[in-house]
One Martini backbone bead per residue (centre of mass of N, CA, C, O) as a GRO file, in nm:
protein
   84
    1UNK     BB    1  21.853  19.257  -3.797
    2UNK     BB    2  21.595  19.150  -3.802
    3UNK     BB    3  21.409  19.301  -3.631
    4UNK     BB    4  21.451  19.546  -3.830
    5UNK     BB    5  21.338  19.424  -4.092
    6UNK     BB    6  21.064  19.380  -3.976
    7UNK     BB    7  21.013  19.647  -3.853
    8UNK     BB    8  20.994  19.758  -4.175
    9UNK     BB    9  20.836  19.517  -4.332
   10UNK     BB   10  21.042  19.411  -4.594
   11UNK     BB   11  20.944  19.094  -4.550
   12UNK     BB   12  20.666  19.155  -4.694
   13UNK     BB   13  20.804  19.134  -5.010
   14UNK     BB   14  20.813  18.841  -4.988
   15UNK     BB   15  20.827  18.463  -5.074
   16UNK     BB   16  21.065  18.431  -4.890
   17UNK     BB   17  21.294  18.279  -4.722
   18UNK     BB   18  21.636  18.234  -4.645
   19UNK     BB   19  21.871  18.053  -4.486
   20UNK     BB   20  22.206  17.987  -4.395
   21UNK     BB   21  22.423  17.841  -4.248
   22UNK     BB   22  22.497  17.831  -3.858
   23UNK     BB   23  22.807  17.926  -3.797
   24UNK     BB   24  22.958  18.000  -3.470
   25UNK     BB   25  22.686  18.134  -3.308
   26UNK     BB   26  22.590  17.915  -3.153
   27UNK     BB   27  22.341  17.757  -3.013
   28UNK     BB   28  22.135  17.610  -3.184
   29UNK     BB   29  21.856  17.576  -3.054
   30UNK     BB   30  21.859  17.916  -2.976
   31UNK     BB   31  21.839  18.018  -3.243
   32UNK     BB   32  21.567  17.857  -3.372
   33UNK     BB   33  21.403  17.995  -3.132
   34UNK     BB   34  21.450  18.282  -3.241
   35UNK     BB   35  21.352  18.237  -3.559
   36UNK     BB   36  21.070  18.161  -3.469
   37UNK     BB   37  20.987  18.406  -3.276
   38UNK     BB   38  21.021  18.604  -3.515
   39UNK     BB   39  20.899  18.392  -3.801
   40UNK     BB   40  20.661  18.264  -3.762
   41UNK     BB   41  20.447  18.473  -3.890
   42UNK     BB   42  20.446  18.423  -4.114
   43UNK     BB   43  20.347  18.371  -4.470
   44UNK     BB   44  20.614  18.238  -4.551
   45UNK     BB   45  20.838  18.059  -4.637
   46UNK     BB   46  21.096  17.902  -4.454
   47UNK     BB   47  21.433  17.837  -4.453
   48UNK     BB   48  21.700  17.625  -4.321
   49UNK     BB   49  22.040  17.515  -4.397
   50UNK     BB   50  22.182  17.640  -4.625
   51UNK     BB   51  22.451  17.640  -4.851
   52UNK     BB   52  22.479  17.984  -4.747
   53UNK     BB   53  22.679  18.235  -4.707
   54UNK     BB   54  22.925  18.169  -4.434
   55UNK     BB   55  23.038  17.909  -4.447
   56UNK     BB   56  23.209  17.636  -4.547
   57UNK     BB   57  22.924  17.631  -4.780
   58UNK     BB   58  22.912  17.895  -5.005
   59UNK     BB   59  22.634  17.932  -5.250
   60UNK     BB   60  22.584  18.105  -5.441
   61UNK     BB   61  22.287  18.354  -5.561
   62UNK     BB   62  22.168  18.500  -5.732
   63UNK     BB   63  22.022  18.780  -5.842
   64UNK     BB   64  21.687  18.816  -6.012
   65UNK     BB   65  21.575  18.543  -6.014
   66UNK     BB   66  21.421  18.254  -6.116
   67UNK     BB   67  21.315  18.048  -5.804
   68UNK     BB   68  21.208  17.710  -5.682
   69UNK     BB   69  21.121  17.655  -5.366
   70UNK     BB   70  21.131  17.323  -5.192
   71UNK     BB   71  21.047  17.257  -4.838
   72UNK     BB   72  21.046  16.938  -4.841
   73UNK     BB   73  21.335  16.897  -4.993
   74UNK     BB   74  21.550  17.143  -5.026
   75UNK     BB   75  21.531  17.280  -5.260
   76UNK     BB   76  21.706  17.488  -5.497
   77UNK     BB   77  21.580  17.642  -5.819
   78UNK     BB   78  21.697  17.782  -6.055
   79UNK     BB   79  21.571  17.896  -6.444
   80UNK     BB   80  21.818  18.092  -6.473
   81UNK     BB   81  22.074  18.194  -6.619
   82UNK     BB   82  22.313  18.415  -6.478
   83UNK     BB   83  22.440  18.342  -6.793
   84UNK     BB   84  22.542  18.394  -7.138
   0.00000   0.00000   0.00000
């Protein structure tokens, strides 16, 4: 699916990636260095290994809201509530 992504285009309209948790899914190292040569060309930050997804820690994300992500600190800062 990443690969597609890609090749899609579709990454390049992105200010961020966020990749969320990586459990069960193999071998971590060989994940990182799949998500590096997949990822490395990118101009804008990415970051893994926030606890969104599938994992066992799981915070929603609201979408189409405005957000600060600090990639030094890892910590993602939503700006607006998502509800009223």
């Amino acid at each position: 699916m990443l690969t597609q992504l890609l090749l899609s285009g579709r990454l390049s309209l992105l200010s961020a990636l966020i990749i969320g948790q990586i459990e069960g899914c193999g071998e971590i190292e060989i994940i990182n260095s799949m998500l590096q040569e997949r990822l490395g060309r990118l101009t804008i930050p990415v970051v893994a290994g926030l606890p969104v997804g599938h994992g066992n820690e799981n915070i929603s994300l609201p979408l189409g809201l405005p957000a600060l992500l600090d990639t030094e600190k890892m910590i993602l800062e939503i700006e607006e509530p998502a509800i009223s």
